[in-house]
Z-matrix of the N, CA and C atoms (Angstrom, degrees):
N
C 1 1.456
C 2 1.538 1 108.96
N 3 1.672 2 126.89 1 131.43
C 4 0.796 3 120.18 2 -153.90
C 5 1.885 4 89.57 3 -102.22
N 6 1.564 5 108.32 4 162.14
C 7 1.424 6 107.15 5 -159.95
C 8 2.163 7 83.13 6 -95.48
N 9 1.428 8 96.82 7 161.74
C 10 1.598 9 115.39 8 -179.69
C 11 1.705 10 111.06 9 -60.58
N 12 0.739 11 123.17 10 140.30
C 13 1.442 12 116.15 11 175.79
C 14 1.746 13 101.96 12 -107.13
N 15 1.628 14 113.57 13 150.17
C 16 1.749 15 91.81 14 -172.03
C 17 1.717 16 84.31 15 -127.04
N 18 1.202 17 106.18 16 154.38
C 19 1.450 18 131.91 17 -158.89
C 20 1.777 19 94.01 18 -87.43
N 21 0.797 20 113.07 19 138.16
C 22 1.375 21 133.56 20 -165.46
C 23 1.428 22 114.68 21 -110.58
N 24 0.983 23 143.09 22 58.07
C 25 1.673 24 145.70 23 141.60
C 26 1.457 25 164.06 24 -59.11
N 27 1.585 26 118.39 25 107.76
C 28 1.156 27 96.09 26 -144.73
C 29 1.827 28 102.15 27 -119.32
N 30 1.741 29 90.25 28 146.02
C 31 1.590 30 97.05 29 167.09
C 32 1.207 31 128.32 30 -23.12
N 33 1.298 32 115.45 31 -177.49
C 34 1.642 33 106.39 32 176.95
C 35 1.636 34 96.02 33 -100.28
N 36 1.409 35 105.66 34 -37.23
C 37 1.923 36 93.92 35 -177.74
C 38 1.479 37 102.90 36 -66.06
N 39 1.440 38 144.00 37 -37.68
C 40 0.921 39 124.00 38 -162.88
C 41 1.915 40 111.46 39 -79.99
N 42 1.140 41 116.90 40 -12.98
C 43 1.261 42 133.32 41 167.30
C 44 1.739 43 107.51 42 -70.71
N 45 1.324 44 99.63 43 -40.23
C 46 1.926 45 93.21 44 172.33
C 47 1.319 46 100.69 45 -85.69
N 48 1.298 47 134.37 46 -25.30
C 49 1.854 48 126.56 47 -175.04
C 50 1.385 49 108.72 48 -82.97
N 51 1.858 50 126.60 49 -27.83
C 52 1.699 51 110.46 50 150.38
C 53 1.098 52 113.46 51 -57.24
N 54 1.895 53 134.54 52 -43.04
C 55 1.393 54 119.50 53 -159.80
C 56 1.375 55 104.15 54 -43.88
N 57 1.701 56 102.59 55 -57.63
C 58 1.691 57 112.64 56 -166.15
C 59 1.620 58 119.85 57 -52.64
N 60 1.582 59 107.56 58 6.16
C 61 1.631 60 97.91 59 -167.46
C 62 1.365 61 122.97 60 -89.98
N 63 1.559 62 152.22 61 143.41
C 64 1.326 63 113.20 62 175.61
C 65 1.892 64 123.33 63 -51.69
N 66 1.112 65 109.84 64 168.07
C 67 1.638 66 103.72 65 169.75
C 68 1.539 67 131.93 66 -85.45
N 69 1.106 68 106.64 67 10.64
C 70 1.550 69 128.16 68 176.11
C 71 1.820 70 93.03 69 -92.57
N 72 1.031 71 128.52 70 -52.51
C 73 1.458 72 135.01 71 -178.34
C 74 1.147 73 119.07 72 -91.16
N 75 1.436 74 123.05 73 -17.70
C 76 1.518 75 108.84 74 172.31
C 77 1.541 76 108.50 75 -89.02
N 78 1.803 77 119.22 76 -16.52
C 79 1.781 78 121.97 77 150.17
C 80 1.517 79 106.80 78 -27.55
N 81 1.325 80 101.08 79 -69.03
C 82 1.059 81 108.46 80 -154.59
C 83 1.996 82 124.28 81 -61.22
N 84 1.459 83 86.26 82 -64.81
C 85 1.665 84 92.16 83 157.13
C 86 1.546 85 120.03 84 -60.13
N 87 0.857 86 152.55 85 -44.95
C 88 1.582 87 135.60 86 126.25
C 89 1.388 88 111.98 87 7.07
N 90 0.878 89 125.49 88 -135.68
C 91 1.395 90 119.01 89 142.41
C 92 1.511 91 126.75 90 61.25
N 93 1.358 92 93.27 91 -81.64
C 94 1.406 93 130.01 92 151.75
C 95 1.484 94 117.40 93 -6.34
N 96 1.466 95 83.16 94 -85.50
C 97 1.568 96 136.10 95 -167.54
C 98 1.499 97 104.96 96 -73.92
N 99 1.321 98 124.88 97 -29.98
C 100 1.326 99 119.53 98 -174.40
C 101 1.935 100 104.02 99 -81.46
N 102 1.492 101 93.82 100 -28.58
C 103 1.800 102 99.63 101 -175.01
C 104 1.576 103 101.14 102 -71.82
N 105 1.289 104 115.05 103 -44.84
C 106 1.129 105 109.59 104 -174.75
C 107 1.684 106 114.34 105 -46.90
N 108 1.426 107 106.99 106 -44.59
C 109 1.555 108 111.01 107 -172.34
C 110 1.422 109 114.76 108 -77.92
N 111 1.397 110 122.87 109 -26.05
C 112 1.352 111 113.12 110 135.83
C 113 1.399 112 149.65 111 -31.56
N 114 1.108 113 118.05 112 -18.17
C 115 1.712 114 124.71 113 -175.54
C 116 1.295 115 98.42 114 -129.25
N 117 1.483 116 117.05 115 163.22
C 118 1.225 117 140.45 116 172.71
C 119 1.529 118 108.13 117 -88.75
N 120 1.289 119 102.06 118 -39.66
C 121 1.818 120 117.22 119 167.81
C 122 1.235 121 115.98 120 -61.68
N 123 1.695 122 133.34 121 120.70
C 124 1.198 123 104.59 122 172.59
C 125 2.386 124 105.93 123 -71.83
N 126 1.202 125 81.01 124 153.90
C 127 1.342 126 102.58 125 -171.74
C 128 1.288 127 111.71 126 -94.20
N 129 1.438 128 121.71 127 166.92
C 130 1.632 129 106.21 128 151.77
C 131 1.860 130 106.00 129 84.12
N 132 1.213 131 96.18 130 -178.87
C 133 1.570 132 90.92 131 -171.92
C 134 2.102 133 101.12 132 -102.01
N 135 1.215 134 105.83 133 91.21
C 136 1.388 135 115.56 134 -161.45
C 137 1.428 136 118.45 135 -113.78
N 138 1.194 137 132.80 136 110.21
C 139 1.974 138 114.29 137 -169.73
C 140 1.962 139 89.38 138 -125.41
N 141 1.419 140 102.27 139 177.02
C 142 0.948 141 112.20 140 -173.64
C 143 1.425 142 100.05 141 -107.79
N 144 1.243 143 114.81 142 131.58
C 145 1.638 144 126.70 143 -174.98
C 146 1.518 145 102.49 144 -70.64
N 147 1.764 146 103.42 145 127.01
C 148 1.872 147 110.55 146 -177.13
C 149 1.645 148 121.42 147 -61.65
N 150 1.114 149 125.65 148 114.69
C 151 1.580 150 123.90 149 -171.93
C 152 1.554 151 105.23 150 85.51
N 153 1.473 152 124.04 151 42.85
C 154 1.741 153 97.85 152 -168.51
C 155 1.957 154 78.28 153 -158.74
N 156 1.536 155 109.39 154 159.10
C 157 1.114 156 99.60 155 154.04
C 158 1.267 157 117.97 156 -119.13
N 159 1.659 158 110.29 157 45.00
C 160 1.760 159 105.05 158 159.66
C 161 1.507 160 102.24 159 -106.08
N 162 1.561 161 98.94 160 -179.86
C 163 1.488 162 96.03 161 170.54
C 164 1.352 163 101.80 162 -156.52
N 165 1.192 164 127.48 163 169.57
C 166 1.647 165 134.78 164 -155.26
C 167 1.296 166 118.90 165 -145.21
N 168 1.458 167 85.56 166 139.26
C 169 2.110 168 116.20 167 -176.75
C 170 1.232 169 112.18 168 -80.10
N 171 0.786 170 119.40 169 100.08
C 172 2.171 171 125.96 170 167.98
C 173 1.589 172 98.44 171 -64.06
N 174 1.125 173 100.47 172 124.05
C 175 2.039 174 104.91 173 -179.86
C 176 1.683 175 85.42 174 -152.93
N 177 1.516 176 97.09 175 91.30
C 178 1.819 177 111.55 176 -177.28
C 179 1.373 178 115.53 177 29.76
N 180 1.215 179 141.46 178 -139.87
C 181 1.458 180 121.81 179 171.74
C 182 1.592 181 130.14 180 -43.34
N 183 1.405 182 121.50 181 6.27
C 184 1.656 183 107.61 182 -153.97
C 185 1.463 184 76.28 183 -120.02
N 186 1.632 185 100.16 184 165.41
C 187 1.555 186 127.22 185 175.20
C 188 1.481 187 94.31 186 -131.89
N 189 1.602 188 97.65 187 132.62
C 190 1.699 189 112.88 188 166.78
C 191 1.709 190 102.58 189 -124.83
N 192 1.198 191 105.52 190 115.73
C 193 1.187 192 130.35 191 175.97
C 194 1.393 193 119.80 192 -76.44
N 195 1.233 194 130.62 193 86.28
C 196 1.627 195 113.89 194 -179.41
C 197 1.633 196 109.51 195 -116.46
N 198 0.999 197 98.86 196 -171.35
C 199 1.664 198 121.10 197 158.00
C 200 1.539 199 111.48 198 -107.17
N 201 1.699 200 107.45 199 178.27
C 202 1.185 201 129.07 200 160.72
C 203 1.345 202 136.91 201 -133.29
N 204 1.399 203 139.70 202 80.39
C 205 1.532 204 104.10 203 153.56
C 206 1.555 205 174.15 204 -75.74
N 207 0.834 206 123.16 205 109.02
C 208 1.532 207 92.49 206 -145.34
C 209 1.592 208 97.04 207 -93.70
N 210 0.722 209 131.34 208 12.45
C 211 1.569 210 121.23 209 156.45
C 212 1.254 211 101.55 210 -83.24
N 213 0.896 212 164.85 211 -130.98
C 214 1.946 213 171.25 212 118.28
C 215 2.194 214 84.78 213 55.33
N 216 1.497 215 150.85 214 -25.85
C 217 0.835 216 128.59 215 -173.77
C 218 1.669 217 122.24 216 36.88
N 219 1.467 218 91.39 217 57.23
C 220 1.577 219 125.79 218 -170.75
C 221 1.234 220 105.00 219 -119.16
N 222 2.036 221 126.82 220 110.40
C 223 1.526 222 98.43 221 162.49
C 224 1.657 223 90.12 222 -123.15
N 225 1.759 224 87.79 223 140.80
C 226 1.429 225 99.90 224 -166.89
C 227 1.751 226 105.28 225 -104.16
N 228 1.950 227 114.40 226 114.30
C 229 1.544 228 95.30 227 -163.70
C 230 1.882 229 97.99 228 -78.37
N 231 1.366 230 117.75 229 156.53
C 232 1.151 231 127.64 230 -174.02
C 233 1.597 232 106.78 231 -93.39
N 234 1.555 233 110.66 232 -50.79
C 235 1.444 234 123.13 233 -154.71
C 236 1.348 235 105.01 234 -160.84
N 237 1.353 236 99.95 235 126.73
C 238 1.616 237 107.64 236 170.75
C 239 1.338 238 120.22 237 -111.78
N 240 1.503 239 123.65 238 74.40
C 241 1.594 240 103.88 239 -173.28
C 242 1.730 241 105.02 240 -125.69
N 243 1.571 242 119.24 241 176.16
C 244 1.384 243 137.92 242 138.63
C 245 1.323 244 114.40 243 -20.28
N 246 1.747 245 98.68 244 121.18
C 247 1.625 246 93.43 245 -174.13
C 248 1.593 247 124.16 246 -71.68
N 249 1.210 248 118.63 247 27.74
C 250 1.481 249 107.04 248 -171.22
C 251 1.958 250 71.07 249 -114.04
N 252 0.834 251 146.92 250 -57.26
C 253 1.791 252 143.31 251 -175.91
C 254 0.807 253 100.55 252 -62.39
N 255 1.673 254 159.80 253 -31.45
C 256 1.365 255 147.86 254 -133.49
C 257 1.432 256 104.03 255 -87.41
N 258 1.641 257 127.39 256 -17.40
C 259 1.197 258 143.84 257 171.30
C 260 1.134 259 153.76 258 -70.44
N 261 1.624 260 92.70 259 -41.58
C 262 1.694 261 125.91 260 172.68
C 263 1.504 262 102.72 261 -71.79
N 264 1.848 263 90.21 262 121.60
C 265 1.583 264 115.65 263 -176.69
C 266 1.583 265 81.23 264 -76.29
């Protein structure tokens, strides 16, 4: 039985916060992000943000902020930034 694959979509800010990344690091977080949508498990070093229903990808200094659905098996990334910004509501 083959495992679900989940569709990977991203905001529009987080689509302008890869533009801004170098391309040596946005490989990488890419990357990331593509394994994640591979598994049903979240993968990777991932927790669920306290009071919020996103939760976030550690990719060496960077934070990727997404959601989840698992009905629709949709994760939608929100924000891609530097972990000292990745926070600020």
């Amino acid at each position: 039985m083959t495992k679900p694959h989940w569709r990977v979509v991203f905001d529009e800010r987080a689509r302008k916060d890869v533009r801004r990344i170098d391309p040596p690091t946005r490989r990488r977080i890419l990357a990331a992000i593509r394994r994640l949508g591979q598994s049903a498990e979240l993968t990777g070093d991932v927790k669920r943000l306290t009071g919020s229903s996103e939760y976030r990808l550690r990719v060496g200094d960077w934070r990727v902020r997404f959601m989840r659905d698992g009905q629709q098996l949709i994760i939608t990334v929100v924000r891609v930034l530097p972990r000292g910004r990745a926070y600020d509501r």
